[in-house]
C-alpha positions as CSV (number, residue, x, y, z in Angstrom):
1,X,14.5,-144.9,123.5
2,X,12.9,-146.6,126.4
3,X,9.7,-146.4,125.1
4,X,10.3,-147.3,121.3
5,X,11.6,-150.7,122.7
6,X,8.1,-151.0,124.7
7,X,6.0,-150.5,121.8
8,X,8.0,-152.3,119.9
9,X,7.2,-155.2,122.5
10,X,3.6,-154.3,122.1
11,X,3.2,-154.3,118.2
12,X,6.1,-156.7,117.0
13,X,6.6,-160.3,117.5
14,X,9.9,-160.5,115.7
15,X,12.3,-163.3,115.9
16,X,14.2,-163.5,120.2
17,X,17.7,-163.5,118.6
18,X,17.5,-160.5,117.4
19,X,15.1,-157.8,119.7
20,X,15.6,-160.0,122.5
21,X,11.5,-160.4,123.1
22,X,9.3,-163.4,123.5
23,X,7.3,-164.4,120.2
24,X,3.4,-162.9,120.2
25,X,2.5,-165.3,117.3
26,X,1.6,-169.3,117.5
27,X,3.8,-170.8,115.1
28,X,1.6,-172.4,112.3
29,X,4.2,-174.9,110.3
30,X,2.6,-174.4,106.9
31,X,3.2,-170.2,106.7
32,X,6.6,-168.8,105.8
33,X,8.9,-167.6,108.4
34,X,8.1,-164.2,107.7
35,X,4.0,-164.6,108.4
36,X,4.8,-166.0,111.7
37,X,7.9,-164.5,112.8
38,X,7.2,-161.0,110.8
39,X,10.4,-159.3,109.7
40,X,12.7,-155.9,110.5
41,X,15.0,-154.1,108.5
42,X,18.0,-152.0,109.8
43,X,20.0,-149.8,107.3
44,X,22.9,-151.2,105.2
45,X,25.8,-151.1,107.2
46,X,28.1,-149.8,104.2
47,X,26.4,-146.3,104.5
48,X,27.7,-145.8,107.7
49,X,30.7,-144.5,105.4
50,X,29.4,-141.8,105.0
51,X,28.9,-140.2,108.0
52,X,32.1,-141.3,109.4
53,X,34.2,-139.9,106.3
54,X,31.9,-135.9,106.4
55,X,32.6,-136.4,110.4
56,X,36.2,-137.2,110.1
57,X,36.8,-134.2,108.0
58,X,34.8,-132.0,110.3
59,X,36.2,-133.0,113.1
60,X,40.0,-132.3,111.6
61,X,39.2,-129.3,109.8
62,X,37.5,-127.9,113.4
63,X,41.0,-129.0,114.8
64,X,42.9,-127.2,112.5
65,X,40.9,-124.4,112.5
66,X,41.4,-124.0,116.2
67,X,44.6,-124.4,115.8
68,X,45.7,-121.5,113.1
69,X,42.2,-119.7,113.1
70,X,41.8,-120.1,109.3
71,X,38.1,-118.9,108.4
72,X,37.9,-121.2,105.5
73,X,38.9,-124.0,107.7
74,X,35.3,-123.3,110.1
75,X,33.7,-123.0,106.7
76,X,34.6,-126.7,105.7
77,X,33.9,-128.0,109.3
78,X,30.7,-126.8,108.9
79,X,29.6,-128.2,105.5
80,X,31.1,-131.1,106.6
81,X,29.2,-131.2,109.9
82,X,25.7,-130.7,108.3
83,X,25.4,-133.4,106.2
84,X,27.2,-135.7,108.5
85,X,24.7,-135.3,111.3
86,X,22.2,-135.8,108.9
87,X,23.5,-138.7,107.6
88,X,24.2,-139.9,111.6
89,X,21.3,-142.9,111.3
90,X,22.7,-144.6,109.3
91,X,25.5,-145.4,111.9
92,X,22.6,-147.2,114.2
93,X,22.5,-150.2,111.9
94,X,20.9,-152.2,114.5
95,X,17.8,-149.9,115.0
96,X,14.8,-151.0,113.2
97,X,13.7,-148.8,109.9
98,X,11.2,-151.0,108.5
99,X,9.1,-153.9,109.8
100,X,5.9,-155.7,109.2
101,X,4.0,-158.0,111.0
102,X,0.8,-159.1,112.0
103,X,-0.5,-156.5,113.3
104,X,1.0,-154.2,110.0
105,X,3.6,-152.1,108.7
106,X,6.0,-150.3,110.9
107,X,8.4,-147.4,109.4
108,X,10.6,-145.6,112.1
109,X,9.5,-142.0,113.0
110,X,6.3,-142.7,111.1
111,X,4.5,-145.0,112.9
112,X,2.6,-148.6,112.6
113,X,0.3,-148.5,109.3
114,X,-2.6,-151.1,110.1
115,X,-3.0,-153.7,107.1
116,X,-6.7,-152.4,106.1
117,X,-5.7,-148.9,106.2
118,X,-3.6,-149.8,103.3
119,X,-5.0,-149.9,99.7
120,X,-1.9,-150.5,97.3
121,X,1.6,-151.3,97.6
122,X,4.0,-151.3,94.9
123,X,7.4,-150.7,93.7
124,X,8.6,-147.7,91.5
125,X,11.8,-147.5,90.2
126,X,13.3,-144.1,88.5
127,X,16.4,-142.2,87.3
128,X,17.8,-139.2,89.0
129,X,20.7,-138.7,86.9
130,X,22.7,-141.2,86.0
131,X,21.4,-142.8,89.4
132,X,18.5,-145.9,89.3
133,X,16.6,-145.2,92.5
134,X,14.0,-147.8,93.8
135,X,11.1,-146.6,96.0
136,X,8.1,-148.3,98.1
137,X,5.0,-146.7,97.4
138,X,2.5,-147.4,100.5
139,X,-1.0,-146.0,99.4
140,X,-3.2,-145.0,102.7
141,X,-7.4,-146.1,101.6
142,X,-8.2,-143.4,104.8
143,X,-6.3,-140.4,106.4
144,X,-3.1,-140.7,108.0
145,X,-4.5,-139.8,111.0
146,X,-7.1,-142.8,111.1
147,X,-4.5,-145.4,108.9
148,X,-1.9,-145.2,112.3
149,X,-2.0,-147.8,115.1
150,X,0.4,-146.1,116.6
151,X,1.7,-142.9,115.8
152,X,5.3,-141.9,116.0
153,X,6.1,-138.8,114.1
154,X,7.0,-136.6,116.6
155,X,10.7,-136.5,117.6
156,X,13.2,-135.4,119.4
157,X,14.2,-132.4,119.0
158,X,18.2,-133.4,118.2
159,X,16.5,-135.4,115.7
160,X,14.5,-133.5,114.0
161,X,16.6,-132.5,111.0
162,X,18.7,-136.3,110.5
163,X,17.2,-138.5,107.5
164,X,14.2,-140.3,107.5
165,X,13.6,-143.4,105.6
166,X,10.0,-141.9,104.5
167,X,8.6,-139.6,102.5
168,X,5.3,-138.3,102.2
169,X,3.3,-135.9,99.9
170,X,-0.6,-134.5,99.6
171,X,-1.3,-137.7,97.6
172,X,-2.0,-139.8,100.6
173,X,1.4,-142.0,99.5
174,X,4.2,-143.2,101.8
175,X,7.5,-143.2,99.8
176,X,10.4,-145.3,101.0
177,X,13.7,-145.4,99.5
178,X,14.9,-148.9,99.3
179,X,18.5,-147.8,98.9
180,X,19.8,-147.9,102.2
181,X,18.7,-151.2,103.4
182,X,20.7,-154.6,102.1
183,X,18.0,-157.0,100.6
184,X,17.2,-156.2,97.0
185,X,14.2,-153.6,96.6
186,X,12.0,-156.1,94.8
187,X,12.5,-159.3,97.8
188,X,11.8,-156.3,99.8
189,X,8.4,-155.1,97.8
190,X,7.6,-158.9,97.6
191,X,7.7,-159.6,100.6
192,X,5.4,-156.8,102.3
193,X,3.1,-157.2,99.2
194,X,2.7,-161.0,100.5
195,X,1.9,-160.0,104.3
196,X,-0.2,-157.3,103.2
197,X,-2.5,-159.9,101.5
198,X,-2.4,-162.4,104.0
199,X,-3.4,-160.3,106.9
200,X,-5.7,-157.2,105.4
């Protein structure tokens, strides 16, 4: 954790009230707040519910089971237990998940995406169910390897299997699910689509 908040010294000039770091950028009066002070984004805190209702029932159906050694009881703790630590980020609603600035895009446990590595961004919006999901599609102009300023993929191990707020297929697209975080998808898509053009 020590060194995420280091090189998120290095690569982000976000605002002091909230990362507690001096500004990198000169103020220029006539840019928007979010060209000179970039921007993050931490989840939505409402879906810290659930992990804390699949780890409340873990934790009591453990209990039980401990208690009168009822196999079905283990059986729920577990199902329970798997999708709540998977669902545990969303608890760290003060960690950043997504941020841009000058210097480009930064999605957590991906890495920093330099602004001329990118050649499209847009938003795409589709039904899975009777569910209206709202992605951000980042479209890489070079390899992953070459598009990174900084590189970030590899994690801990206890964090291997917990959700990540990207996606990413053999179609040199970064997918992120605009669900989780508060701000409408589109002020969201808007917003990066504007930095992207100001600073590639």
């Amino acid at each position: 954790m020590r060194n995420e908040c280091v090189r998120w010294r290095i690569y982000f000039a976000s605002s002091p009230k909230r990362l507690g770091t001096k500004e990198f950028m000169v103020r220029r009066p006539e840019l928007p707040a979010y060209l000179q002070e970039g921007f993050i984004l931490p989840y939505n805190r409402a879906d810290a519910a659930r992990f804390h209702v699949l780890a409340g029932i873990a934790a009591a159906s453990f209990a039980a089971w401990s208690v009168w050694h009822f196999q079905p009881l283990l059986i729920l703790a577990v199902l329970a237990g798997c999708p709540a630590y998977y669902f545990f980020p969303f608890t760290e609603n003060r960690r950043p998940r997504l941020g841009a600035n000058q210097y480009g895009l930064f999605i957590d446990g991906f890495g920093l995406i330099a602004w001329r590595s990118i050649s499209d961004i847009s938003l795409v919006t589709y039904s899975v169910r009777t569910l209206e999901m709202e992605e951000l599609h980042i479209k890489l102009g070079k390899p992953v390897q070459s598009a990174l300023l900084a590189d970030w993929r590899r994690l801990p191990i206890w964090r291997l299997l917990m959700r990540l707020p990207w996606q990413m297929g053999h179609d040199n697209i970064v997918r992120i699910n605009l669900q989780p975080f508060a701000p409408p998808a589109d002020q969201v898509h808007r917003t990066i689509h504007r930095m992207w053009k100001f600073y590639r």
